[in-house]
GUPANU-933868 format. One record per atom (N, C-alpha, C, CB): residue number from 1; residue in one letter; x, y, z. Coordinates in nm, 3 decimals, always signed. Each point is the difference from the previous one (the first is absolute). Last residue first. Glycine has a CB too. Example, Ala and Ser with C-alpha at 12.3 -4.5 7.8 and 13.67 -1.06 7.14 Angstrom:
// residues 2
(pt 2,S,(+1.285,-0.225,+0.708)),
(pt 2,S,(+0.082,+0.119,+0.006)),
(pt 2,S,(-0.077,+0.109,+0.073)),
(pt 2,S,(+0.118,-0.063,-0.215)),
(pt 1,A,(-0.089,-0.509,+0.208)),
(pt 1,A,(-0.089,+0.119,+0.000)),
(pt 1,A,(+0.090,+0.120,+0.000)),
(pt 1,A,(-0.189,-0.117,+0.125)),
This chain:
// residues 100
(pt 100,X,(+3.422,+2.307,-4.012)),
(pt 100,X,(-0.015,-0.112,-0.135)),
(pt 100,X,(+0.083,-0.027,-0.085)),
(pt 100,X,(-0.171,+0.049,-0.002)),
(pt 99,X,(+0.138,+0.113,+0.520)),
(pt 99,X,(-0.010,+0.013,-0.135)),
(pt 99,X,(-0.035,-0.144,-0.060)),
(pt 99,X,(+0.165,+0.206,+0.005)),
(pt 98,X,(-0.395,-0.167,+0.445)),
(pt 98,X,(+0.111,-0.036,-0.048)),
(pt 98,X,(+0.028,+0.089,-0.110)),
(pt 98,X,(-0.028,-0.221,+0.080)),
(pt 97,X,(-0.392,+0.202,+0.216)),
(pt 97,X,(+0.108,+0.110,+0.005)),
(pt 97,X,(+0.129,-0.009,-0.047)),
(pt 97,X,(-0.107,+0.042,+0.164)),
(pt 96,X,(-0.285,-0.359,-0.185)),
(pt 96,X,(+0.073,+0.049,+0.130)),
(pt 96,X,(+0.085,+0.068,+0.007)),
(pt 96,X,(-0.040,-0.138,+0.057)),
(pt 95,X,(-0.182,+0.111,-0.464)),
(pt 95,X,(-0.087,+0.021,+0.067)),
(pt 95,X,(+0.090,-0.026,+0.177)),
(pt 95,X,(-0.220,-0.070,-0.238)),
(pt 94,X,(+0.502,+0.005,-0.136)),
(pt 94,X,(-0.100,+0.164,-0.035)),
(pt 94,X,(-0.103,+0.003,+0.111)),
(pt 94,X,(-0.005,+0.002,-0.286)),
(pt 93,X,(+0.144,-0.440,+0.281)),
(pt 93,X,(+0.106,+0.049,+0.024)),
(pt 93,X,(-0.032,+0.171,-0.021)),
(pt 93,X,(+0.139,-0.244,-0.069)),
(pt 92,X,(-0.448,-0.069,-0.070)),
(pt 92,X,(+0.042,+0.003,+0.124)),
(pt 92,X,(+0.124,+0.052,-0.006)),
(pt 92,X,(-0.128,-0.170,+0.069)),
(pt 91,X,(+0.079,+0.184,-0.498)),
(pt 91,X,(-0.116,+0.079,+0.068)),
(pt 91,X,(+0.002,-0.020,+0.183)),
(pt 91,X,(-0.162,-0.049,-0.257)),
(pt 90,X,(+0.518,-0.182,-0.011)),
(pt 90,X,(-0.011,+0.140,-0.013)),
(pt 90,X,(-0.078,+0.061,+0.075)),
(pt 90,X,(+0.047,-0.025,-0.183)),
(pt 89,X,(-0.155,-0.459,+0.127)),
(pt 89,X,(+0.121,+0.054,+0.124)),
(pt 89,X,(+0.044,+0.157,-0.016)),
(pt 89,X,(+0.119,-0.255,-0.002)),
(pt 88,X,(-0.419,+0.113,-0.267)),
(pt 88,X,(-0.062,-0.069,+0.071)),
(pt 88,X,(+0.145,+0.094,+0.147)),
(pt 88,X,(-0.161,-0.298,-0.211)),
(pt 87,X,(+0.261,+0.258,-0.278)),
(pt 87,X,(-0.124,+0.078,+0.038)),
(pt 87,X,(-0.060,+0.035,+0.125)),
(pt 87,X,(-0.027,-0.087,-0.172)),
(pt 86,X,(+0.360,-0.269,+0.070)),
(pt 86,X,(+0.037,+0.148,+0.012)),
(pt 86,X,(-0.080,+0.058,+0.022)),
(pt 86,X,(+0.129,+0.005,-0.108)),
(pt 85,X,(-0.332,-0.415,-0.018)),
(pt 85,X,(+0.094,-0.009,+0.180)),
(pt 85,X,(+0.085,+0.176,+0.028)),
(pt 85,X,(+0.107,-0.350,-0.041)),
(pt 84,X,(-0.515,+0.347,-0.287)),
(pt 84,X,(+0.078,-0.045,-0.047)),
(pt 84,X,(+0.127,-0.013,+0.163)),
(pt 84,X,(-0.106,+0.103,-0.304)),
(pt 83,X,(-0.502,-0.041,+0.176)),
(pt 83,X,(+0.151,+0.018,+0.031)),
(pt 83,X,(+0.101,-0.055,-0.015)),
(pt 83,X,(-0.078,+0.063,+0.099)),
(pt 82,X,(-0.364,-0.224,-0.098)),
(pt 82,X,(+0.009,+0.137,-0.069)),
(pt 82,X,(+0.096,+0.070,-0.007)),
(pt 82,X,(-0.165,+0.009,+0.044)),
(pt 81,X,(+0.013,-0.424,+0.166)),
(pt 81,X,(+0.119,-0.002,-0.109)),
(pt 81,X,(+0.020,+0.103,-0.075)),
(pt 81,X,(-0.030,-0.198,-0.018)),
(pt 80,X,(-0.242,+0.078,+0.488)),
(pt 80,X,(-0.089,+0.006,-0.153)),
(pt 80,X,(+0.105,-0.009,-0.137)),
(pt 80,X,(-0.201,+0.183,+0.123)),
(pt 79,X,(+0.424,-0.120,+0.272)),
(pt 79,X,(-0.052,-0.095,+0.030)),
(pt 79,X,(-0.117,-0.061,-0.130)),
(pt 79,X,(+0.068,+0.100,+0.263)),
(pt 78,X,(+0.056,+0.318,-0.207)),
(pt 78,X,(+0.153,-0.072,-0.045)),
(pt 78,X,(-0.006,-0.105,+0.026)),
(pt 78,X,(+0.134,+0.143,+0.031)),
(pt 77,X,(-0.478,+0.172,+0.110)),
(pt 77,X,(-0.001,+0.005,-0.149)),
(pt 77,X,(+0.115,-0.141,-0.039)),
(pt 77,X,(-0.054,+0.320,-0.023)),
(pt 76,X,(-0.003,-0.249,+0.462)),
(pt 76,X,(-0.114,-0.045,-0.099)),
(pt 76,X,(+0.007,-0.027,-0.126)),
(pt 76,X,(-0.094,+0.105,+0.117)),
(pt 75,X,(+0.388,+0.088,+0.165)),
(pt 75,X,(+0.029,-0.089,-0.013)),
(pt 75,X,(-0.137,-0.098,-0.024)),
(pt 75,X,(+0.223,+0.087,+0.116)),
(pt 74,X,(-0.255,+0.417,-0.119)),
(pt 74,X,(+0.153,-0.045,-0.137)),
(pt 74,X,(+0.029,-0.154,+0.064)),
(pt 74,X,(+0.182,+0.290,-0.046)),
(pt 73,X,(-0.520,-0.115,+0.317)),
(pt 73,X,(-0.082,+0.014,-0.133)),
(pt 73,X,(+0.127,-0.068,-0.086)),
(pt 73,X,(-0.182,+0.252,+0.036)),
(pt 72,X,(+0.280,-0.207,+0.392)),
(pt 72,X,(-0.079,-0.178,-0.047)),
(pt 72,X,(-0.019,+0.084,-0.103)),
(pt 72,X,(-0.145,-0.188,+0.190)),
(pt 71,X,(+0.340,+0.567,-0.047)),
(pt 71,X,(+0.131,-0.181,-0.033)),
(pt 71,X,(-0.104,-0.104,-0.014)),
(pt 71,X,(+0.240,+0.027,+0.192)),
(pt 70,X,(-0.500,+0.401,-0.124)),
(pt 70,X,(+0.094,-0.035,-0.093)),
(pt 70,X,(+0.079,-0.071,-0.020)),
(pt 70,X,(-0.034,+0.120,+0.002)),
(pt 69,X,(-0.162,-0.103,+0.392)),
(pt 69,X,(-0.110,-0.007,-0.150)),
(pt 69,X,(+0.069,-0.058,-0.077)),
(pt 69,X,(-0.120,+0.195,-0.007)),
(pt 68,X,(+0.399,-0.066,+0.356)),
(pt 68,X,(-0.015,-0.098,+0.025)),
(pt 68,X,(-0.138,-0.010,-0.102)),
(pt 68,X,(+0.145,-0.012,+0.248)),
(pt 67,X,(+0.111,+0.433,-0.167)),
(pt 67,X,(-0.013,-0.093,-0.087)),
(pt 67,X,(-0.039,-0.129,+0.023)),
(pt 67,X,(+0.131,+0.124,-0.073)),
(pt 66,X,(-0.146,+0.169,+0.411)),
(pt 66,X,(-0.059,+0.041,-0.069)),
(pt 66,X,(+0.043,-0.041,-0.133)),
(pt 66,X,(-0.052,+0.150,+0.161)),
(pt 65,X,(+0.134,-0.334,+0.361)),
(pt 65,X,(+0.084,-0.023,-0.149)),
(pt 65,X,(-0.116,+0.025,-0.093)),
(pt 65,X,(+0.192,-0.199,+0.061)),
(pt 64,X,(-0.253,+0.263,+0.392)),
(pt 64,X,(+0.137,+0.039,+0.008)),
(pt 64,X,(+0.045,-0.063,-0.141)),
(pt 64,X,(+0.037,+0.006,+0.282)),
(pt 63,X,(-0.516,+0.059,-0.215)),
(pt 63,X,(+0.116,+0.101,-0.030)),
(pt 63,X,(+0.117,-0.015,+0.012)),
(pt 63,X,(-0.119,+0.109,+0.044)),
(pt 62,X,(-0.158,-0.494,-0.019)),
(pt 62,X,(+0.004,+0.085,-0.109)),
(pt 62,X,(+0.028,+0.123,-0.008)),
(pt 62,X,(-0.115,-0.124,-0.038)),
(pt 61,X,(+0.168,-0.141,+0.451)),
(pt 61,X,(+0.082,-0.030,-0.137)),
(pt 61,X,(-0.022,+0.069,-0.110)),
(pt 61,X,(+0.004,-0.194,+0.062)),
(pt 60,X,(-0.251,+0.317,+0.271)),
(pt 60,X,(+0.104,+0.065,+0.035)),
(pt 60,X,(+0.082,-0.089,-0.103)),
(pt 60,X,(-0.045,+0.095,+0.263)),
(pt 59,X,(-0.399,-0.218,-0.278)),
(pt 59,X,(+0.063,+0.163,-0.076)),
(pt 59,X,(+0.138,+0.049,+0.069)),
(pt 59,X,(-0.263,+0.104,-0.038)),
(pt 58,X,(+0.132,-0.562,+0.192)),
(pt 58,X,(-0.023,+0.041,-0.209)),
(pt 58,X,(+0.005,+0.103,+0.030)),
(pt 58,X,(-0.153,-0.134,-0.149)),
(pt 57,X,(+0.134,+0.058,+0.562)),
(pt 57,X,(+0.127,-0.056,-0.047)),
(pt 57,X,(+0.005,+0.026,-0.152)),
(pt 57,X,(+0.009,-0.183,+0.185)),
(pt 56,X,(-0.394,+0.248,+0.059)),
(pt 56,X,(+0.060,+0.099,+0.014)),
(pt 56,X,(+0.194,-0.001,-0.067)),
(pt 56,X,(-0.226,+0.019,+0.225)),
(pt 55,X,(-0.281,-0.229,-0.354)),
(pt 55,X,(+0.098,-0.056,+0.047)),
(pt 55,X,(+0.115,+0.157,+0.037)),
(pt 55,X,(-0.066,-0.285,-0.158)),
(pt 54,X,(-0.317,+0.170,-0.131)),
(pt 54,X,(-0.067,+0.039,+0.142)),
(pt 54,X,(+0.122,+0.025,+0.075)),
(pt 54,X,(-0.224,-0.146,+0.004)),
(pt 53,X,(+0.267,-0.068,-0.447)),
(pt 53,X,(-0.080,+0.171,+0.000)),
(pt 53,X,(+0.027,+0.025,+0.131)),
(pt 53,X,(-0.220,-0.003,-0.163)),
(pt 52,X,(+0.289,-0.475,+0.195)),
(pt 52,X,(+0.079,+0.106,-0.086)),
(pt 52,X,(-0.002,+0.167,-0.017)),
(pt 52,X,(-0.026,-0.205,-0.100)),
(pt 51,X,(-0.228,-0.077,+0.503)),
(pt 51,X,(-0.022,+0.003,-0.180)),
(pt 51,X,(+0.149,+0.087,-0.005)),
(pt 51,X,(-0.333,+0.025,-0.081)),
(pt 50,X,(+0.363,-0.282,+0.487)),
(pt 50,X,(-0.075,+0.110,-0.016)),
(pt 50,X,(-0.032,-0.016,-0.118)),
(pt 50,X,(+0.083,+0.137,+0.145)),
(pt 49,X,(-0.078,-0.509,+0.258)),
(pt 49,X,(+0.043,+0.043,-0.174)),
(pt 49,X,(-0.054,+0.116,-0.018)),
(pt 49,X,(-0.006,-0.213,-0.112)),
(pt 48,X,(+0.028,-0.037,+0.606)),
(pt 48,X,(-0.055,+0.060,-0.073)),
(pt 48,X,(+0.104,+0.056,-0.085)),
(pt 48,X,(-0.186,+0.020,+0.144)),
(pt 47,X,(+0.232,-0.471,+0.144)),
(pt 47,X,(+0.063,+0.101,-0.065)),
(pt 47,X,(-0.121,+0.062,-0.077)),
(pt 47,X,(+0.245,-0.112,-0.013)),
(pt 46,X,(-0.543,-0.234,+0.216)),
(pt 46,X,(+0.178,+0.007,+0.001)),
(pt 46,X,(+0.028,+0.168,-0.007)),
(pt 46,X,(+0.059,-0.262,-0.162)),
(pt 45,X,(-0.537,+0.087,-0.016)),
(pt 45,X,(+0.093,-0.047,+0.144)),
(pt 45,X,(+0.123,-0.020,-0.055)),
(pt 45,X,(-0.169,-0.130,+0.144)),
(pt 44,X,(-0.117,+0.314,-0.484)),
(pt 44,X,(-0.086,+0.017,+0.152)),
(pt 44,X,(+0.040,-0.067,+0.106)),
(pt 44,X,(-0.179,+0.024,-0.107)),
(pt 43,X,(+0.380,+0.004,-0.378)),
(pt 43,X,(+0.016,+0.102,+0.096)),
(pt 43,X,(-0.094,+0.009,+0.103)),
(pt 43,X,(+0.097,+0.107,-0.160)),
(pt 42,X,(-0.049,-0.409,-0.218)),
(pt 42,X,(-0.063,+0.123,+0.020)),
(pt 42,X,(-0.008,+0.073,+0.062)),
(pt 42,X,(-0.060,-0.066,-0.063)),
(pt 41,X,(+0.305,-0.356,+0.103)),
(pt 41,X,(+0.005,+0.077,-0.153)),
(pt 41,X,(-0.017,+0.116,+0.006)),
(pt 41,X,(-0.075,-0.150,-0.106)),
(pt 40,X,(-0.009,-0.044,+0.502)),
(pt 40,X,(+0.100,+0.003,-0.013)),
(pt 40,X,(+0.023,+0.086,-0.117)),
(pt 40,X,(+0.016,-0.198,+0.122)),
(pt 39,X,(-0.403,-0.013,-0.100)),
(pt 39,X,(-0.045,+0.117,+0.117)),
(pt 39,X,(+0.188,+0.044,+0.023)),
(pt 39,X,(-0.301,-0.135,+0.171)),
(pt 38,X,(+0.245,-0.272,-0.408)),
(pt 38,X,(-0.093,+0.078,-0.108)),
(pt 38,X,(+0.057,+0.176,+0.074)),
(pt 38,X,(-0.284,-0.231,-0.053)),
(pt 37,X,(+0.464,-0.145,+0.278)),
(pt 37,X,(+0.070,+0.013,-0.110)),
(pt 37,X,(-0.107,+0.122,-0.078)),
(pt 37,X,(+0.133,-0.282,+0.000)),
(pt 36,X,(-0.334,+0.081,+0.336)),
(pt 36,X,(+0.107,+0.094,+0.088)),
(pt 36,X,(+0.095,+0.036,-0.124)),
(pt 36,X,(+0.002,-0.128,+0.271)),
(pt 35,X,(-0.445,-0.128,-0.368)),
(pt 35,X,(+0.013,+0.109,+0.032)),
(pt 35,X,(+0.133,+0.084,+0.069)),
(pt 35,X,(-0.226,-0.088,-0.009)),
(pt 34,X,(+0.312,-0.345,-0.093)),
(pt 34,X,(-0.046,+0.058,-0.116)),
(pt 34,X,(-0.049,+0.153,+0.022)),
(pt 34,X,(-0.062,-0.242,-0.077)),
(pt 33,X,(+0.148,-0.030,+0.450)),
(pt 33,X,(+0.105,+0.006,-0.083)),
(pt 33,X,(-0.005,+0.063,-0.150)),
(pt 33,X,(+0.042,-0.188,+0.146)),
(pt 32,X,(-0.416,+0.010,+0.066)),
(pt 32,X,(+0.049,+0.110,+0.077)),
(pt 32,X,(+0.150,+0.022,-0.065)),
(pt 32,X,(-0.151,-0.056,+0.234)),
(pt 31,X,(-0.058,-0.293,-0.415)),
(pt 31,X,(-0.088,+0.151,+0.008)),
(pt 31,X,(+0.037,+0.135,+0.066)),
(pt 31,X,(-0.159,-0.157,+0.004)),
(pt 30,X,(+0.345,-0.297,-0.004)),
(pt 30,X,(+0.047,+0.080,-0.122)),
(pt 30,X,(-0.079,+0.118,+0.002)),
(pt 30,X,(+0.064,-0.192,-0.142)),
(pt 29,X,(-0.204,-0.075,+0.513)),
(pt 29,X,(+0.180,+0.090,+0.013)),
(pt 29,X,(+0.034,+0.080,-0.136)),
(pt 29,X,(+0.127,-0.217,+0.150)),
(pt 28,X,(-0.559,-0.019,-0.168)),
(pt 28,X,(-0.005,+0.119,+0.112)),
(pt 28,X,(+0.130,+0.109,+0.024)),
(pt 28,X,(-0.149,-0.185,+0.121)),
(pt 27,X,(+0.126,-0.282,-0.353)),
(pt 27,X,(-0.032,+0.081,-0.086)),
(pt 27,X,(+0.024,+0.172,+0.039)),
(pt 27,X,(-0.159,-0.214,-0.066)),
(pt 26,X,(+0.276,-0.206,+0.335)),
(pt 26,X,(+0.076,+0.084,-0.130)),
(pt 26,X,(-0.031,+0.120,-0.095)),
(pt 26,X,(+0.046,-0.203,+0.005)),
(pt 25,X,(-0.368,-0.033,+0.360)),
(pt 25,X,(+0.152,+0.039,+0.065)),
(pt 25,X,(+0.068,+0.083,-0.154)),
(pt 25,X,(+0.048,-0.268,+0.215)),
(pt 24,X,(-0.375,-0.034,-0.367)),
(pt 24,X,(-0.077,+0.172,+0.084)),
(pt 24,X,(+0.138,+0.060,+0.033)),
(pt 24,X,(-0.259,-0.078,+0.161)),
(pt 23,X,(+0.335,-0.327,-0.242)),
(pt 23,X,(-0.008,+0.095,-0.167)),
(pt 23,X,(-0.077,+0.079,+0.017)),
(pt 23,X,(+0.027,-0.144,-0.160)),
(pt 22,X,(+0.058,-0.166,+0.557)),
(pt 22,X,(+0.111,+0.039,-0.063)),
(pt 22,X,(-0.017,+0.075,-0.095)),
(pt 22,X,(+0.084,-0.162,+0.059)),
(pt 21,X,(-0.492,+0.009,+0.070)),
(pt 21,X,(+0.071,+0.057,+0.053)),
(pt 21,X,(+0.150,+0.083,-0.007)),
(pt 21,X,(-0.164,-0.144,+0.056)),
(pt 20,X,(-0.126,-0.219,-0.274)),
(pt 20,X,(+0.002,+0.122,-0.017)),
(pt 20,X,(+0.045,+0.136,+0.065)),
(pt 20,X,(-0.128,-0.134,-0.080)),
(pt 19,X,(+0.102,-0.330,+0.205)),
(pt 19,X,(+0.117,+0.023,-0.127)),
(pt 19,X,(-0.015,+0.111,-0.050)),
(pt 19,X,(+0.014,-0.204,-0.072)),
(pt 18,X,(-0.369,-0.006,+0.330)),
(pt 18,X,(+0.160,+0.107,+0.082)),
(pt 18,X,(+0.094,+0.021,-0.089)),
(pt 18,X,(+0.011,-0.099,+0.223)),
(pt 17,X,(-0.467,-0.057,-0.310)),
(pt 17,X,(+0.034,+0.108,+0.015)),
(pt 17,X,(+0.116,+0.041,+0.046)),
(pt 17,X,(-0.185,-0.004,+0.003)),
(pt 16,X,(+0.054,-0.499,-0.011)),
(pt 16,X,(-0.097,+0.104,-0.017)),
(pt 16,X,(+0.077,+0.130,-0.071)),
(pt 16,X,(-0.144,-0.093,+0.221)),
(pt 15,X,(+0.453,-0.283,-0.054)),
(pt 15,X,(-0.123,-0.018,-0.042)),
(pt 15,X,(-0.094,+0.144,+0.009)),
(pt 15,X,(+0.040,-0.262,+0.075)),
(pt 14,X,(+0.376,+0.156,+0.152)),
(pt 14,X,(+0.046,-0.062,-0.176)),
(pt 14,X,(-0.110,-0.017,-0.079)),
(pt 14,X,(+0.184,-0.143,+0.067)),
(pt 13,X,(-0.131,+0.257,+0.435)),
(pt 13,X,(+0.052,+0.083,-0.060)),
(pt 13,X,(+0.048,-0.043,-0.209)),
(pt 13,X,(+0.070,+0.066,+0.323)),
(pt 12,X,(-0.562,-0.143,+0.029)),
(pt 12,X,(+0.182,-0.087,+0.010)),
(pt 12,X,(+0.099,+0.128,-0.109)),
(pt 12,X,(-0.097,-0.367,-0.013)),
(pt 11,X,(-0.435,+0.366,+0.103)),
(pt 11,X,(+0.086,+0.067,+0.069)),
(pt 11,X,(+0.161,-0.071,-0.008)),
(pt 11,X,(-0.225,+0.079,+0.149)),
(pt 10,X,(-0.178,-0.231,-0.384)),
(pt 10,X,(+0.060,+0.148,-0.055)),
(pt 10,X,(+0.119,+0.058,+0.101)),
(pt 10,X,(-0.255,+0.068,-0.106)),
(pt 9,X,(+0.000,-0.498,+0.093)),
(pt 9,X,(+0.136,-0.003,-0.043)),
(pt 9,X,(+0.030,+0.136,-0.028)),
(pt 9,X,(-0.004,-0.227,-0.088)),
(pt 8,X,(-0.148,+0.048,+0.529)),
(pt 8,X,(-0.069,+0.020,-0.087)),
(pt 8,X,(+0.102,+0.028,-0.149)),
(pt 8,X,(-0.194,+0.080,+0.203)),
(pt 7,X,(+0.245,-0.237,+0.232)),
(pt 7,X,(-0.068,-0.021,+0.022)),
(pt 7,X,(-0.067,-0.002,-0.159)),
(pt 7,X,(+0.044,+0.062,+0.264)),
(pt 6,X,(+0.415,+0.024,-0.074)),
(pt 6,X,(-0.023,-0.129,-0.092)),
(pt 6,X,(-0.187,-0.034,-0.020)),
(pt 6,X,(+0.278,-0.120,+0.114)),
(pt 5,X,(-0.114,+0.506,+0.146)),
(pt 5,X,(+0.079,-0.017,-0.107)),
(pt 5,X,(-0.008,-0.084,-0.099)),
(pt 5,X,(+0.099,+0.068,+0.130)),
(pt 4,X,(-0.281,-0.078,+0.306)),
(pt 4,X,(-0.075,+0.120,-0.078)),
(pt 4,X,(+0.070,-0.046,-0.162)),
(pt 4,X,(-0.016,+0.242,+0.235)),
(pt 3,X,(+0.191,-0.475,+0.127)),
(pt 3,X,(-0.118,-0.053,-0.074)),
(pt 3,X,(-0.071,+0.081,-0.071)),
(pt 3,X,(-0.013,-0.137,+0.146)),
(pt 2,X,(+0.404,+0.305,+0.052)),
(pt 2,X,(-0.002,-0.090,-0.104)),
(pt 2,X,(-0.118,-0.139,-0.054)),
(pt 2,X,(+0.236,+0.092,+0.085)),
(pt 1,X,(-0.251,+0.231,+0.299)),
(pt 1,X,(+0.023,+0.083,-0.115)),
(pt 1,X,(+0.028,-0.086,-0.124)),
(pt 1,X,(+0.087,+0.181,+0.150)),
């Protein structure tokens, strides 16, 4: 076997083609590793993701708090500076059922 080896110079491990080897090996793994992160993201292996909309959990939150629009709309706005910190805290407060 080791006259095979030394017979010719492609076959030795420091000559021809074998160095390529190793950067097949790597590449293949990132490949695969890459598809399992992609097919992860997107929902075609692992934990199935519902949509928001779709989601049976979103409408039971969105009824159990029928202002919940309305507080991002007034912390939109108050965020935009359209408002004044009173302003802001009044209206939440009117809107969870607080006085004013």
């Amino acid at each position: 076997m080791n006259t095979l080896i030394m017979a010719g110079p492609h076959w030795g491990a420091a000559g021809g083609i074998a160095p390529i080897f190793p950067i097949v090996w790597a590449l293949l793994w990132a490949g695969f590793i890459a598809l399992a992160v992609v097919s992860w993201r997107r929902g075609w292996w692992g934990p199935r993701r519902a949509h928001a909309a779709a989601s049976p959990t979103a409408s039971a939150a969105s009824a159990a708090s029928p202002t919940a629009s309305a507080e991002r709309i007034l912390a939109e706005r108050y965020a935009r500076g359209e408002m004044t910190d009173d302003e802001y805290f009044e209206r939440m407060s009117v809107l969870r059922g607080g006085s004013s």
